[in-house]
Residue, then its C-alpha position, 0 to 999 in steps of 0.5 A: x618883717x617879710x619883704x618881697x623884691x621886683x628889680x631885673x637889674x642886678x647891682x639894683x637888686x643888689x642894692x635895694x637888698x643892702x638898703x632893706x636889710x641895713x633898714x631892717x637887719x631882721x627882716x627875711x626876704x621871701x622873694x626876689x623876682x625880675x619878672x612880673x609873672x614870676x611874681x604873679x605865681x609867687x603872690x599866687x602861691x604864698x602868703x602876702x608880704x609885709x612889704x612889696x619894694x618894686x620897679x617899675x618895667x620888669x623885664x617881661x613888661x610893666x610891673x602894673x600888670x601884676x595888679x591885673x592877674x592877683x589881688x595884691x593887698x601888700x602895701x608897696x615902695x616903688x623903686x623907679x627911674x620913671x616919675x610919669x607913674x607917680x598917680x598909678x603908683x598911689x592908685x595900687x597900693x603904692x605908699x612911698x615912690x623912690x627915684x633912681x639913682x637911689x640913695x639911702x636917705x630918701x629910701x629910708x624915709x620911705x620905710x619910715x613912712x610904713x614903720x608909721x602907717x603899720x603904728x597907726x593900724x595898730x590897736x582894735x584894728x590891727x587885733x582884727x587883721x591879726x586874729x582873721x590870719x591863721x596863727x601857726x604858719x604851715x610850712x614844707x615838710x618835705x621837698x620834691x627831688x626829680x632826676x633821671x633816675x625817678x622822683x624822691x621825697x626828700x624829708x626837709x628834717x634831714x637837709x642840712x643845707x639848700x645850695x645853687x649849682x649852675x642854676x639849680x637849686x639842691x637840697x643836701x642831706x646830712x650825708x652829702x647826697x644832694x637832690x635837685x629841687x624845681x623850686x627858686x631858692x627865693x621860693x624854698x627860702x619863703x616855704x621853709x620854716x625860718x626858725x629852722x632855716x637861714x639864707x646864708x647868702x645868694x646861693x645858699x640856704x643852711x639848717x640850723x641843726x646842721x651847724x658844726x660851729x662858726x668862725x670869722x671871715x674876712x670882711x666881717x663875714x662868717x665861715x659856717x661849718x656843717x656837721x659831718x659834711x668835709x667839704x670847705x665852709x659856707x660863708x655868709x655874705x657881709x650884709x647878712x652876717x648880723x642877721x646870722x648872729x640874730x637868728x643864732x641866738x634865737 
């Protein structure tokens, strides 16, 4: 399950990120955007999710604007304090309209409502949709560092993990050295192969080979050490933590 997410509040975001993964433990969140031309570049750019949760007003406008710049074809939940969109919404691709304050039961109807209308489209149709659709996604191999000292090529092979300094994304290899990326790490985390990759928490992205061992943390986190790096744990937020182990054992 990929799904993409459009809040510009934070606790907001916070919180529809812990309802979608208690929903959907496995699921990969391929983009969280606040504003509705970074989510029009992304959609541009990437294959379309599974499932588009989104408010209403971005911060840069009117979330149905998006429908004006790309052909969205991903079905979507609203997440709105606005119930005067309602028909606009069901007129976009709109299936479910939750209302803030958001609580978990009418949110969970409304994933129980697609889980349904995905059942449905499966079948000869479904087969259909599926055989059309490339069968071996392509993702990056090598990702591009640029710094005073010029641009390098850094071969995703050897990153051992992506993690946010003030702001910026950095890729760091298997012996520390840590390049800077242009990309968003919601925009890494969607190109990288997730077999490989595993976003840890907000701010950090790990590879599974560079994995030393694990031990528990508190509040049911866990402290992850990386392989030949001496530098303190990287910790899983508590919400991600059964997706860790998920994606652990394969």
């Amino acid at each position: 399950m990929r799904l993409l997410l459009l809040e510009d509040e934070e606790p907001a975001l916070d919180l529809l990120r812990r309802f979608a993964l208690t929903y959907y433990p496995a699921a990969t969140i391929v983009g969280e955007f606040q504003q509705v031309a970074e989510a029009a570049h992304f959609l541009s750019t990437h294959p379309a999710p599974d499932l588009i949760l989104t408010d209403i007003e971005l911060l840069d406008g009117n979330v149905f604007r998006l429908f004006q710049q790309v052909a969205v074809s991903s079905p979507i939940i609203f997440v709105t304090a606005y119930d005067q969109y309602l028909v606009q919404a069901f007129e976009q691709n709109g299936i479910g309209y939750v209302l803030k304050p958001v609580q978990y039961a009418p949110f969970a109807a409304a994933l129980q409502k697609y889980d349904r209308l995905r059942q449905a489209l499966q079948g000869a149709a479904w087969q259909q949709l599926a055989a059309a659709l490339p069968s071996t996604p392509r993702y990056k191999q090598r990702l591009l560092s640029k710094s005073r000292q010029g641009l390098y090529l850094v071969d995703v092979a050897e990153v051992a993990s992506i993690q946010l300094r003030h702001g910026v994304a950095h890729a760091l290899d298997r012996t520390g050295r840590a390049y800077p990326l242009s990309e968003t790490l919601a925009q890494l985390e969607a190109c990288l192969d997730p077999h490989a990759f595993f976003r840890l928490n907000r701010g950090e992205i790990i590879a599974l080979t560079a994995i030393e061992r694990l031990e528990p943390y508190f509040n049911d986190a866990l402290a992850v050490y990386l392989r030949g790096l001496p530098d303190a744990p990287l910790v899983s937020s508590s919400h991600r933590t059964p997706a860790l182990r998920k994606w652990l054992t394969g």
